[in-house]
TORTORKOL-858140 format. One line per field, with one value per residue (C-alpha): residue number from 1; residue in one letter; x negated, y negated, z negated. Coordinates in steps of 0.02 Angstrom, whole numbers, always signed. Last residue first. Layout:
residues N
marlo	[NUM, ...]
miza	[A, ...]
u	[X, ...]
v	[Y, ...]
w	[Z, ...]
end
This chain:
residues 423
marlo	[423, 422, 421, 420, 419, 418, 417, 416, 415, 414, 413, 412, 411, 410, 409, 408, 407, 406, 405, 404, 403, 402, 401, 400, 399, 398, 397, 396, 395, 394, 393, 392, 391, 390, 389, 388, 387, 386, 385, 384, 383, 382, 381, 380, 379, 378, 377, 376, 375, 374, 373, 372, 371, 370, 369, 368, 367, 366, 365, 364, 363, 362, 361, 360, 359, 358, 357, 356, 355, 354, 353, 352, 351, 350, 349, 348, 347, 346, 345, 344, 343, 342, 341, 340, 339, 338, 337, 336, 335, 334, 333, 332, 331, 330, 329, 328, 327, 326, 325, 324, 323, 322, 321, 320, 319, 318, 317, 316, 315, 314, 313, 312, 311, 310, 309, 308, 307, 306, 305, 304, 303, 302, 301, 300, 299, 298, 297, 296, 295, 294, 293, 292, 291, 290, 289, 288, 287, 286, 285, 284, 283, 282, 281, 280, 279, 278, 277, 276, 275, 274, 273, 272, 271, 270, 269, 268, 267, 266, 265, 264, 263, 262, 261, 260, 259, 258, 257, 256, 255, 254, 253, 252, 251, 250, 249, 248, 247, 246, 245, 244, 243, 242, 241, 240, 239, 238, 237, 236, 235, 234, 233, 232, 231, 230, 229, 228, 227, 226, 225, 224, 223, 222, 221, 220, 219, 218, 217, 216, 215, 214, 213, 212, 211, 210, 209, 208, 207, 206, 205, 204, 203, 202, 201, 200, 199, 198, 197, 196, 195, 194, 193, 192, 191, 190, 189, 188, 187, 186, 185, 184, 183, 182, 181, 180, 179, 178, 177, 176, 175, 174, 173, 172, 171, 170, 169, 168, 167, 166, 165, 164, 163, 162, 161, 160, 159, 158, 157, 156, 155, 154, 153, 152, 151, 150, 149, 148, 147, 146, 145, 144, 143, 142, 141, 140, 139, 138, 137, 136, 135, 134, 133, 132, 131, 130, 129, 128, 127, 126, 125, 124, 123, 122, 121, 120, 119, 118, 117, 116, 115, 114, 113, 112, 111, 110, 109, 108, 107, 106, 105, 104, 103, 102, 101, 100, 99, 98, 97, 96, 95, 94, 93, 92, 91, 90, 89, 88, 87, 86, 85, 84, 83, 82, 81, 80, 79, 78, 77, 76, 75, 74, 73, 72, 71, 70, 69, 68, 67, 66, 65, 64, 63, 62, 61, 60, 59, 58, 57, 56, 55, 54, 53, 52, 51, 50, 49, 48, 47, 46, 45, 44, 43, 42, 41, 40, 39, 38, 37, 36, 35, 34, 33, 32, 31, 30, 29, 28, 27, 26, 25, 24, 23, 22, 21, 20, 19, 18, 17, 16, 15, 14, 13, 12, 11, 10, 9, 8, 7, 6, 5, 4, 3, 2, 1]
miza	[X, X, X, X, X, X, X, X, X, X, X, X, X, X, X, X, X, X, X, X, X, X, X, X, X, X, X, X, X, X, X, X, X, X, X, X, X, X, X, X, X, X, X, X, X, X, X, X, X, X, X, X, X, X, X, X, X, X, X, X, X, X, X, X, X, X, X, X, X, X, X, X, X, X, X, X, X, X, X, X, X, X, X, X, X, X, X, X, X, X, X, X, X, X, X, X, X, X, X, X, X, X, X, X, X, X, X, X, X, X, X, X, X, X, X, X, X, X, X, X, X, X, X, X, X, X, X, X, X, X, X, X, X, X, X, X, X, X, X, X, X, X, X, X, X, X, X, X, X, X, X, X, X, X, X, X, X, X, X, X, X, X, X, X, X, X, X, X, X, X, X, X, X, X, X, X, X, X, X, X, X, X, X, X, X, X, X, X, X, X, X, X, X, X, X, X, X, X, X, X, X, X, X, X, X, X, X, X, X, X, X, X, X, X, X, X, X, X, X, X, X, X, X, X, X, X, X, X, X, X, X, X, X, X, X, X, X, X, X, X, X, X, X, X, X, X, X, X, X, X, X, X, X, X, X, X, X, X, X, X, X, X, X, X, X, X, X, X, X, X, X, X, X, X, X, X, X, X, X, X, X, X, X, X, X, X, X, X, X, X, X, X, X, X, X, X, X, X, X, X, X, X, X, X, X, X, X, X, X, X, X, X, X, X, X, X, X, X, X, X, X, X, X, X, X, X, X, X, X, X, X, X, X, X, X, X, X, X, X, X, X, X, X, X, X, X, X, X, X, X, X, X, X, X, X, X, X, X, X, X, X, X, X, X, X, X, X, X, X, X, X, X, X, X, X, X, X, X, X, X, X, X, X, X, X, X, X, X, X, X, X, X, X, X, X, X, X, X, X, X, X, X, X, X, X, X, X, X, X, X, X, X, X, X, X, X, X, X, X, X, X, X, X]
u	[-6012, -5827, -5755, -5830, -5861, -5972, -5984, -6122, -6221, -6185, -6038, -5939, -6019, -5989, -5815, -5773, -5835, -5733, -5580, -5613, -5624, -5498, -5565, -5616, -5613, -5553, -5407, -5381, -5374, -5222, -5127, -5145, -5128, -4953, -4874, -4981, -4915, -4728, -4744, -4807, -4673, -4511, -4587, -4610, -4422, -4403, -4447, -4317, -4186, -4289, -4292, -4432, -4521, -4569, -4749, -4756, -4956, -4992, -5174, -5303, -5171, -5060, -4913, -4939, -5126, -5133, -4987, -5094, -5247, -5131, -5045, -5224, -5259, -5134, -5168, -5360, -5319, -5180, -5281, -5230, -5068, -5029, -5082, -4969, -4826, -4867, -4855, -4691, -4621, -4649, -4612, -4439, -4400, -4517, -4417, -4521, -4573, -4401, -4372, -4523, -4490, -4320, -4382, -4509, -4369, -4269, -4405, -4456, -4252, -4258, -4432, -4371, -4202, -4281, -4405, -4277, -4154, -4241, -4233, -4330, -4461, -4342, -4286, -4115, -4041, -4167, -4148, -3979, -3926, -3734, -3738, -3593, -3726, -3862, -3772, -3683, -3880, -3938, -3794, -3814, -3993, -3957, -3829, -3924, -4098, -3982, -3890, -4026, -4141, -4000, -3967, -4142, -4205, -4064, -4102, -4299, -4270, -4134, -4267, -4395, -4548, -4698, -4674, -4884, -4797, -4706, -4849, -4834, -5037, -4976, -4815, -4913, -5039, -4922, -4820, -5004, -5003, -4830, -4850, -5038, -4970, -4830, -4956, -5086, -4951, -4909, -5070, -5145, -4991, -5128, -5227, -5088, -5119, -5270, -5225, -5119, -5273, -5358, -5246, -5194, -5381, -5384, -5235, -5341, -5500, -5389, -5313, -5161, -5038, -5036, -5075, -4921, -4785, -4852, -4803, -4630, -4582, -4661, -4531, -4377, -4440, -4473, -4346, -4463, -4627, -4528, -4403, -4561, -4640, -4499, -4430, -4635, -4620, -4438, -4507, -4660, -4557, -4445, -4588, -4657, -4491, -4351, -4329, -4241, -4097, -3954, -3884, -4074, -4134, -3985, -4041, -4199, -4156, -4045, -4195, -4318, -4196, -4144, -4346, -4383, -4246, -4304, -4467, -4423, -4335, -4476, -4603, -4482, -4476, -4668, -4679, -4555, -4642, -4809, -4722, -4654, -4774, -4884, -4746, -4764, -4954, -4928, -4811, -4940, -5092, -5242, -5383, -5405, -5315, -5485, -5520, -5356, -5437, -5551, -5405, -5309, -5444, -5434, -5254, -5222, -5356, -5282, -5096, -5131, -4998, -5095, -5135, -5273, -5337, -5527, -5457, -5324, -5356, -5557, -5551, -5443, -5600, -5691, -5580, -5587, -5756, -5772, -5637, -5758, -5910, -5817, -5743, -5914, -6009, -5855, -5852, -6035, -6042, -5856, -5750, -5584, -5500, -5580, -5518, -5358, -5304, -5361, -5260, -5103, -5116, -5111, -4982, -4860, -4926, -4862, -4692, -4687, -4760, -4620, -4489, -4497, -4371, -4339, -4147, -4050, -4162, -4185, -4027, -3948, -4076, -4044, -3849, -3874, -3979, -3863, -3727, -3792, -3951, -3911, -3871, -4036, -4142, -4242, -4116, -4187, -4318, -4456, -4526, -4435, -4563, -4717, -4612, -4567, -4685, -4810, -4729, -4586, -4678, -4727, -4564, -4532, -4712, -4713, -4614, -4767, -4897, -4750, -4697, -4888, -4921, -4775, -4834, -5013, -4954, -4842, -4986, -5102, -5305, -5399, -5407, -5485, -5620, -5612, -5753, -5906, -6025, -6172, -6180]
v	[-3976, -4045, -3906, -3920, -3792, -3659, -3534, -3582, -3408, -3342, -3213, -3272, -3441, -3491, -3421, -3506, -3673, -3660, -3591, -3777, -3896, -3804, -3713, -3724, -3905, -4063, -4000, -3898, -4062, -4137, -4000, -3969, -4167, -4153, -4012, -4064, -4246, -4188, -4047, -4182, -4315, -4174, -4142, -4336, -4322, -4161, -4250, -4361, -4220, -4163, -4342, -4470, -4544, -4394, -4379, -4535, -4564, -4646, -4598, -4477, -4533, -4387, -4391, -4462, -4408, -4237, -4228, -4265, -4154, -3981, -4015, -4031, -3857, -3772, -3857, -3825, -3633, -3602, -3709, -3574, -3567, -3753, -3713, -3577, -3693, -3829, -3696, -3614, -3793, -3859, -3651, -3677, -3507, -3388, -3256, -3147, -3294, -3322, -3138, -3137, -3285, -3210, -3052, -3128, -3267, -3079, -3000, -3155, -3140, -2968, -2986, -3140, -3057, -2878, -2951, -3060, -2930, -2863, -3032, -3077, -3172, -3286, -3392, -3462, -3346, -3364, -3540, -3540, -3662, -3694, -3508, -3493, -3585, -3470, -3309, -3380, -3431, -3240, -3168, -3276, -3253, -3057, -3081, -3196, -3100, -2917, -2965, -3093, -2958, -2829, -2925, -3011, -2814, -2763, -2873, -2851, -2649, -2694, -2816, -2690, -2659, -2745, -2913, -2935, -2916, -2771, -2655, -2536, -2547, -2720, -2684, -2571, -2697, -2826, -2696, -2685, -2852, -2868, -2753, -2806, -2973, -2940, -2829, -2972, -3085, -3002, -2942, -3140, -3212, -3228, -3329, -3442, -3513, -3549, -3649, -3748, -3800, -3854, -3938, -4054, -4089, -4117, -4258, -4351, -4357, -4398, -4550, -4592, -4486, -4317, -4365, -4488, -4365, -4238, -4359, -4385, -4192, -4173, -4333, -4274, -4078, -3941, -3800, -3689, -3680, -3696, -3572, -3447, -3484, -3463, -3293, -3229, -3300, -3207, -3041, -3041, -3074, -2926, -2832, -2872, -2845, -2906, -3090, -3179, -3330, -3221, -3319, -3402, -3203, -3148, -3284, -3242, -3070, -3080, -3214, -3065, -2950, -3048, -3065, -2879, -2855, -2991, -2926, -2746, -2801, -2907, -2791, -2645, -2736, -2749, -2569, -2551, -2652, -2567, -2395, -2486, -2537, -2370, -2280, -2411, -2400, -2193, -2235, -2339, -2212, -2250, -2310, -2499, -2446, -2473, -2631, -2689, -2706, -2840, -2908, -2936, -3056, -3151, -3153, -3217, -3345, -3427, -3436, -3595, -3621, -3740, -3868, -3983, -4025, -4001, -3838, -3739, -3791, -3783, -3614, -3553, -3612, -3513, -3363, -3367, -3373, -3219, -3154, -3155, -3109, -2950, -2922, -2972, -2842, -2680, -2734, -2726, -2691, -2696, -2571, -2664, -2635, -2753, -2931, -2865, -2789, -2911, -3023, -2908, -2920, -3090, -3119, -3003, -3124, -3285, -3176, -3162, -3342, -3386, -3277, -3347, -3481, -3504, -3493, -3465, -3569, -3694, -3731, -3723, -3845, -3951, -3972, -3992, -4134, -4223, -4190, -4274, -4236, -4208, -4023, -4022, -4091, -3982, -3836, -3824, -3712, -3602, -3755, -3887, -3821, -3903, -4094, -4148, -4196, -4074, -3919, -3960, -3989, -3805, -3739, -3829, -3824, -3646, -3660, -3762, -3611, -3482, -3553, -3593, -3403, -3347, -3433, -3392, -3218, -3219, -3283, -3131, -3211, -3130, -3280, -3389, -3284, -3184, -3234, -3143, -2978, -2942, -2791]
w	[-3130, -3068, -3133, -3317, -3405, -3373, -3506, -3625, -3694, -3868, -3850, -3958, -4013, -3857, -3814, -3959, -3928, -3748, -3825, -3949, -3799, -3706, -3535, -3373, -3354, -3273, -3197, -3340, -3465, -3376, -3386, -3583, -3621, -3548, -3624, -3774, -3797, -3750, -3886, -4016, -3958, -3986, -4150, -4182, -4138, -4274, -4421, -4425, -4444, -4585, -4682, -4669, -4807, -4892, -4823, -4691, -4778, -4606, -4605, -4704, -4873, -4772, -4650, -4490, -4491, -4553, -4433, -4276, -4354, -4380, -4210, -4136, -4220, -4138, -3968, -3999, -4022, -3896, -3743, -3604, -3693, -3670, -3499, -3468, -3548, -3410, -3263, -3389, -3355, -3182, -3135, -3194, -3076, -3003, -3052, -3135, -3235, -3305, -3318, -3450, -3542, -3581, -3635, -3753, -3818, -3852, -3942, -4041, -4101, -4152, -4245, -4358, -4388, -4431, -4532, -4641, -4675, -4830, -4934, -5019, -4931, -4853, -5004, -5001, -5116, -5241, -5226, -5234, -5083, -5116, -5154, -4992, -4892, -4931, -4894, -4740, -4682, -4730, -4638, -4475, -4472, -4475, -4320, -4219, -4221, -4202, -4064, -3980, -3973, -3913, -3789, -3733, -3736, -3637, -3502, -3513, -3473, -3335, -3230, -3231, -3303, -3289, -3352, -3405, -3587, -3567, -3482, -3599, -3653, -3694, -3800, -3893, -3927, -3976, -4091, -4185, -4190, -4274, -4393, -4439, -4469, -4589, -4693, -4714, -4740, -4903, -4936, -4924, -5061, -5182, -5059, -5042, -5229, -5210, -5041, -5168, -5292, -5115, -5068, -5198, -5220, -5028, -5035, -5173, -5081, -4874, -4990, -5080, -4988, -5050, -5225, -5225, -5122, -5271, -5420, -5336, -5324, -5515, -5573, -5460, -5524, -5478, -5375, -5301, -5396, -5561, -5498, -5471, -5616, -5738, -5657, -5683, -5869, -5892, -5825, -5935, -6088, -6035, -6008, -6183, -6257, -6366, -6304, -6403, -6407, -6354, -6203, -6158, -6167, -6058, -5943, -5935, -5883, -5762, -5674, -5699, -5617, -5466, -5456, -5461, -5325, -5198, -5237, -5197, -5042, -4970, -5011, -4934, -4763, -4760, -4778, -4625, -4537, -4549, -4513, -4350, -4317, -4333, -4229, -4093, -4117, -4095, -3918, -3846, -3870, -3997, -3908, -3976, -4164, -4256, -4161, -4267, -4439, -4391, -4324, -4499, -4566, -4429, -4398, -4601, -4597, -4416, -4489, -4576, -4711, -4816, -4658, -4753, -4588, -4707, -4818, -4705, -4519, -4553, -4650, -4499, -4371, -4495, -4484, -4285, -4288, -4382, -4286, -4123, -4211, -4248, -4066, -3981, -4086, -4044, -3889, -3877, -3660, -3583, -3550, -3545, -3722, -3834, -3745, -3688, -3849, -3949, -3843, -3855, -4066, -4047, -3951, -4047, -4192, -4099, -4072, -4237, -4291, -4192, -4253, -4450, -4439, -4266, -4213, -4335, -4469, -4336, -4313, -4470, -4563, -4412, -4419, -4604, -4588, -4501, -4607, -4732, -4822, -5002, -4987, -4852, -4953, -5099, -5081, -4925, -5015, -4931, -4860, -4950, -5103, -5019, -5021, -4836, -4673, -4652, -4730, -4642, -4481, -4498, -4442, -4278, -4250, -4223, -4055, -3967, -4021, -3969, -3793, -3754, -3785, -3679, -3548, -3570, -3579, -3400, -3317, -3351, -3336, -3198, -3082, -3228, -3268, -3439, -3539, -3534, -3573, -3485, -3351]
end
C-alpha cells in the first residue's frame, strides 16, 4: 500500500471548522504586531491609555476574549492533526511525519524571515512535532496526564519570571534610592529589570526610529527583522513548552473522540461552562489588574503572570465546545461550510494573512505601520477574514487542495496529488 493524502470524503468536518475558526481568530492578535510599534504587543501601555475610549473598548475585548486562546486552540489543532496523520497504520509514518515538519519549519522560516511575520507560530509547531511522534501510542488518559504536567511546567515559568522580574525591578529601585549596588547578583538583577522595561516601554524617539526602518523599504524592514527574530529565538523553550502542552491535550482530545463531536450533548455543555467560567474569570482578573496599574508594564505583560495559561486554555475549551454543538446541530452551516474551507486551506490562509499585512504595513507596500490606531486595525481585520472566507470556497471548487497544503503534500510524500477537479 503507498502512502497519501487524506481523500476528501475521509476528512472530519467538525476539525476543519474548528481549524478555520482558530487560523481566522489569530489574526485578531497578530495584527498588532503588524500594524502598531513591536512593544504594543505585549504592552498596551504603548496606546491604549492615550487611545480614547475607543481604543479602550477594543484593548478589553480582545484581551477577554482572545488574547492568547487562539493560538491555544490552534495548538490543540495541531497536536490532533499529528495525531490523525501518524496514527492510522500507514507505511513510513514515522519518514512521512519527519519530512512532514521539516517542511513545515521551512515554510515557518519563510513566514518569519522573507513575510517578515516575527511571531510566526509555524517554527515553534515544527520543531515541537518531531517530539510528538514519540507520544503516537501512548493511551488518552496518560497524554492528558502528560498535558497537563506540560502545563503545569509552563505555568511555573510564567510565575517564576513574573517573580524574578518583580524582584529585579525592587531591586533597581532600591539601588537608584541608595545610589549603589552592593552585589554582583544584584547588579545582574538591575541590568535584566533594565532590558526588559527598555524592550517594553522605549522610547517616543526609539518608537519613531523603528516605524522609519520598518517602512522605508522591504531591505531596511528585513534588517529590523531579522535582528528581532534573534531575539525570539531566545524565547524558543518558552513556546516550545506551551506548545507541547497544548498538542499533547490535542491528541488526547482526539483519541477521546472530542474533537470529531463524539460525545454527547451534556459533556460539550459543561465544557463551554466551565470554559467560559474559568477563560472569563482569569482574563477578568488580569485586565482589573492592569487597569488599576494604569498599564504597568510589568503588570500588563502576559508572560508573568501564572493565571494566563489557565485563561487562554479555559476559554479555547469553551469556543471548541461551542463549535462542536454548532455542527452537531446542523445549524449556520453557510458559515462553519465556509470556515471548513478556510481550515481546509489553514497553511496558505495563515501565510496569506502574513503576505496581505506585509503589504499594508511595511516599506514592501503601504508602509500603514503606526499610522492607524488599534481600533482601526481591526476593519482591515474584518476585510482579511471576509477575503479568505470567500477566497477559501471559491478555490475548492476548482481544486483539491490549497496552493501551499498541495506543495506540502508534495514534498511530503514526494509524488503530485491530483489537483485540479476539472483535470
Amino acid at each position: 500500500m503507498n502512502a497519501a493524502p487524506t481523500l476528501e470524503k475521509d476528512r472530519i468536518h467538525s476539525l476543519d471548522v474548528l481549524r478555520g475558526f482558530a487560523v481566522l481568530g489569530i489574526l485578531l492578535i497578530n495584527i498588532i504586531g503588524f500594524g502598531l510599534p513591536y512593544a504594543a504587543l505585549m504592552n498596551p501601555g504603548i496606546d491604549v491609555p492615550s487611545g480614547g475610549l475607543t481604543n479602550l473598548a477594543i484593548w478589553l475585548s480582545i484581551e477577554l476574549l482572545a488574547e492568547g486562546s487562539m493560538r491555544c486552540l490552534f495548538s490543540i489543532l495541531f497536536g490532533a492533526g499529528v495525531m490523525l496523520f501518524i496514527g492510522e497504520n500507514r507505511p513510513r509514518r514515522g519518514t512521512l511525519h519527519y519530512r512532514r515538519s521539516i517542511w513545515l519549519l521551512g515554510f515557518g522560516l519563510v513566514d518569519a524571515y522573507l513575510l517578515l511575520w516575527f511571531g510566526d507560530v509555524l517554527i515553534f509547531y515544527a520543531l515541537t512535532a518531531f517530539l510528538l511522534f514519540f507520544f503516537r501510542n501512548v493511551g488518552a488518559f496518560k497524554l492528558l496526564l502528560w498535558a497537563g504536567v506540560f502545563f503545569l511546567i509552563v505555568t511555573l515559568v510564567h510565575a517564576g519570571f513574573g517573580w524574578a522580574l518583580e524582584s529585579a525591578r525592587q531591586m533597581a529601585q532600591s539601588a537608584d534610592q541608595n545610589g549603589a549596588t552592593n552585589t554582583p547578583e544584584m547588579a545582574a538583577a538591575i541590568q535584566a529589570w533594565t532590558e526588559f522595561a527598555n524592550g517594553q516601554q522605549p522610547s517616543s524617539t526609539e518608537i519613531a526610529a523603528e516605524m522609519s526602518t520598518r517602512t522605508a523599504s522591504y531591505i531596511s524592514a528585513f534588517y529590523w527583522n531579522l535582528g528581532k527574530m534573534a531575539d525570539m529565538w531566545s524565547i524558543v523553550p518558552i513556546f516550545f513548552l506551551d506548545a507541547l502542552a497544548m498538542m499533547l491535550l490535542g491528541m488526547c482530545l482526539f483519541k477521546f473522540g472530542v474533537l470529531q463531536g463524539k460525545l454527547t450533548w451534556r459533556f460539550y455543555s459543561w465544557m463551554i461552562a466551565i470554559g467560559f467560567a474559568t477563560g472569563i474569570g482569569f482574563n477578568s482578573m488580569e485586565i482589573n489588574n492592569t487597569l488599576r496599574s494604569e498599564f504597568d508594564i510589568l503588570t500588563s505583560f502576559p508572560l508573568a503572570h501564572w493565571t494566563y495559561q489557565l485563561g487562554r486554555l479555559g476559554l479555547a475549551l469553551a469556543y471548541l465546545g461551542t463549535i462542536i454543538l454548532i455542527v452537531q446541530s446542523n445549524s449556520l452551516v453557510f458559515l462553519t461550510r465556509r470556515l471548513a474551507a478556510v481550515g481546509r486551506l489553514a497553511l496558505t490562509n495563515y501565510l496569506m494573512q502574513s503576505l496581505i499585512c506585509l503589504l499594508l504595513f511595511t516599506g514592501a507596500g503601504l508602509g500603514l505601520l503606526g499610522k492607524l490606531d488599534r481600533a482601526q486595525l481591526y476593519p482591515i481585520v474584518l476585510c482579511i477574514w471576509l477575503i479568505q472566507l470567500w477566497f477559501s470556497s471559491w478555490w475548492l471548487k476548482r481544486y483539491y487542495f490549497g496552493p501551499l497544503e498541495w506543495l506540502w503534500r508534495l514534498l511530503t510524500y514526494g509524488n503530485r496529488p491530483r489537483f485540479s477537479r476539472s483535470s
